[in-house]
Every structure is written in C-alpha cells, then in structure tokens.
C-alpha positions as CSV (number, residue, x, y, z in Angstrom):
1,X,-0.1,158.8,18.1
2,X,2.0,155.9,18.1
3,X,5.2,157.4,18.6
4,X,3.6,158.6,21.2
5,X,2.4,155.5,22.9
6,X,5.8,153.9,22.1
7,X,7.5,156.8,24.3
8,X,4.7,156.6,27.2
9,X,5.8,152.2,27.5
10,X,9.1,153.0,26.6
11,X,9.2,155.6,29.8
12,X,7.8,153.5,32.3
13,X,9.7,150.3,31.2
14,X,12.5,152.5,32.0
15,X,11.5,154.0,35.0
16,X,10.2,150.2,36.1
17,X,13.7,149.0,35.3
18,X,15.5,152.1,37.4
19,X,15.6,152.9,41.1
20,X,15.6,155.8,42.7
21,X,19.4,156.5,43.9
22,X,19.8,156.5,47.8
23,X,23.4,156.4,46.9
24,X,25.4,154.1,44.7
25,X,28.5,152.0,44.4
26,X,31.8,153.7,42.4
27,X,31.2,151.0,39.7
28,X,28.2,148.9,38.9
29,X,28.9,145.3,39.9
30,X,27.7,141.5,39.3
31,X,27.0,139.4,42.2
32,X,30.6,138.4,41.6
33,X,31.8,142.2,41.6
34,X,32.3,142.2,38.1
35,X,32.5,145.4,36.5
36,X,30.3,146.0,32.8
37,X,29.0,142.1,33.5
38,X,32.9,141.2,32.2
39,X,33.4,143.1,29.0
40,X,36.5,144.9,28.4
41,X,36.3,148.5,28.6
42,X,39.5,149.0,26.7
43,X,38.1,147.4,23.6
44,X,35.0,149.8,23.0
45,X,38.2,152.0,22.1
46,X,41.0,150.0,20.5
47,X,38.6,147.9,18.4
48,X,35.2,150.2,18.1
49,X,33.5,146.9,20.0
50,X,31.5,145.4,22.6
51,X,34.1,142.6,23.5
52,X,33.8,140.2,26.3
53,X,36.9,139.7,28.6
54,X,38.9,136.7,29.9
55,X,39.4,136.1,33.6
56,X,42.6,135.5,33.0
57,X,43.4,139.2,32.3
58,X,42.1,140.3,35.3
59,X,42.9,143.8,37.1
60,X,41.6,144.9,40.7
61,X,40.1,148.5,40.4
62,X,38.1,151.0,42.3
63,X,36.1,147.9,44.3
64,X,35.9,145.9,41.4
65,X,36.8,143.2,38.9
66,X,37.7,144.4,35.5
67,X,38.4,141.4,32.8
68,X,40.0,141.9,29.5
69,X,40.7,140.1,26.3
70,X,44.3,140.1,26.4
71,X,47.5,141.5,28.2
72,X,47.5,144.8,26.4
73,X,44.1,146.4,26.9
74,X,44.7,144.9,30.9
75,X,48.3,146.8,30.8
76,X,46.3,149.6,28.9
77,X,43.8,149.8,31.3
78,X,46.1,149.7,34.5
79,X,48.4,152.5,33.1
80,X,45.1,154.9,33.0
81,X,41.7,153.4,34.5
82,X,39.8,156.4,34.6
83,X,40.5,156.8,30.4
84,X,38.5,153.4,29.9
85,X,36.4,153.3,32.7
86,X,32.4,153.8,31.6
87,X,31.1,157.0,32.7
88,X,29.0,156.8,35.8
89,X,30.4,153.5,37.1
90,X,28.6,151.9,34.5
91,X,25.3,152.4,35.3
92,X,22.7,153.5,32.8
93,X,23.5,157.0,31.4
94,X,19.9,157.8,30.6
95,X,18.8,156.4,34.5
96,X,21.9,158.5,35.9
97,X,20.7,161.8,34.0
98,X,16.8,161.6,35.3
99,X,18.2,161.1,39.0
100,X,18.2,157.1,39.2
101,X,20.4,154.0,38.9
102,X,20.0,151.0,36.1
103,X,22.3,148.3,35.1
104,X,24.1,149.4,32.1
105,X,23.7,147.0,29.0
106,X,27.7,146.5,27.6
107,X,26.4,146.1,24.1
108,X,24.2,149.5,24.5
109,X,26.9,152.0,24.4
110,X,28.7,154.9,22.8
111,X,32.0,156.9,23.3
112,X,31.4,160.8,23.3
113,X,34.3,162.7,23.6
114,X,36.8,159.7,24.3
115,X,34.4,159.4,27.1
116,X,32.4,155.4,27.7
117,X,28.5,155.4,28.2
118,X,26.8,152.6,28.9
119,X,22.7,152.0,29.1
120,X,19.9,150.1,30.2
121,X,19.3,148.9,26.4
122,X,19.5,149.7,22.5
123,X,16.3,151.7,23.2
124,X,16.7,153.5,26.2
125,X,20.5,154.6,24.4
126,X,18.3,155.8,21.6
127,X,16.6,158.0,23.6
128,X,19.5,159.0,25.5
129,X,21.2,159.9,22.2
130,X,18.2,161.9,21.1
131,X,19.1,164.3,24.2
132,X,22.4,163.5,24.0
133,X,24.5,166.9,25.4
134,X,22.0,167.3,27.9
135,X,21.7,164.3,29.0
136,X,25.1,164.2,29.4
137,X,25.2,167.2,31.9
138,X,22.5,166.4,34.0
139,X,24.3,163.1,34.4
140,X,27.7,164.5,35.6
141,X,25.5,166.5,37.9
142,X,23.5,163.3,39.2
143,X,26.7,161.2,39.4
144,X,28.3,164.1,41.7
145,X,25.5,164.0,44.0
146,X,25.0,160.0,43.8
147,X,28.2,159.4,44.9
148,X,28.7,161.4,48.1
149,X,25.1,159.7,49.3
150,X,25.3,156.2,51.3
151,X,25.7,153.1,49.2
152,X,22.7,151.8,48.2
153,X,21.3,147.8,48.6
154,X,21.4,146.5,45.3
155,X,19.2,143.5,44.9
C-alpha cells in the first residue's frame, strides 16, 4: 500500500513538474541559453560524471551555450556534437516518453547505448529506469513529433 501511495505522489509531482508539449526548443535552455544548466556533456562519458563546465570553454551549438571543463571535451564536443549531446535536447526523458516536457536534472542521468539521458530527478530517473527500453521508444517517438510542433513559451 505504500508503494503504492509513493507512486500515486511521485506521478503527480511529476506530472505537476511537466507541461504538456505544444512544441519545444532543439535543446533545453537557462534564461541565459545555457544548455544542461552548464555541465559538460562530454564528461558523463570521459570521466563517468556529472561535471560542471567553465565559461571559458565555451562552444556555440544548435541555439545554445554548451560549457566544458577544459579544451579537450570542448574540442571533443565540437568534432561530434550530436555524440555528447543529451537525448531529447535535454529535457526529462521520463516527461519526453509520456508526451510532455520537464527540465532535465544534470546529476539525474544515465548513458544507454553511448546515448545521454537526462531527468527531472533521482526519482523520476528511477522510474524511468524501471521501464527503461520502453521508455526509451516512446521517447524517440515523442521527440520526433515535439520537434516539428511550434516552439513552445517556456516560463
């Protein structure tokens, strides 16, 4: 009975936390249009960690800022953007695979398949790893559709 409670608060903190897309940005921004709130992507796969970036290794990409820890993820990262770039823009995989957008939390994430997720929280990536494949698909489905909608207001 408590699990189940836990997964009926856990849902609609998640669904509280998500919006319904109307049509999203290519890559989840700050208010200062930084990407993954100014980790660097390249480090979740050269050193297995959430690491935050420098502004001084900064790189122009897709719409967005990306920031890095040093020269070689940046030249990394500029030699092949879409290898290190989080899966769908780096919104909340679990949001993006039920049909709606979330902030993706850079120290909730996982690399399946060489492949970056981000999501909305240690949780919610618990019960996206539960579901894992699936979620996965419906996801790459979602993203498909989410990006040939109108950008959405993000506020």
């Amino acid at each position: 009975m408590k699990k189940i409670v836990f997964l009926l608060i856990l849902s609609v903190i998640s669904f509280s936390a998500c919006t319904k897309s109307e049509g999203v940005n290519q890559v989840n921004t700050t208010s200062e249009n930084v990407a993954i709130k100014g980790f660097d992507t390249v480090a979740y796969f050269t050193a297995q960690n959430a690491i935050e970036g420098n502004p001084r290794f900064e790189f122009v990409w897709n719409g967005a800022k990306w920031l890095f820890s040093n020269s070689e993820n940046l030249e990394k990262f500029k030699a092949n953007p879409e290898q290190f770039a989080p899966q769908f823009g780096g919104y909340c995989s679990y949001a993006v695979s039920k049909g709606y957008t979330a902030d993706g939390d850079p120290n909730a994430w996982k690399v399946v398949d060489g492949k970056l997720y981000l999501n909305y929280s240690p949780k919610v990536k618990e019960m996206w790893e539960a579901e894992q494949e699936q979620r996965i698909n419906d996801g790459e489905k979602n993203w498909q559709e989410f990006k040939t909608k109108k950008p959405q207001h993000k506020g």
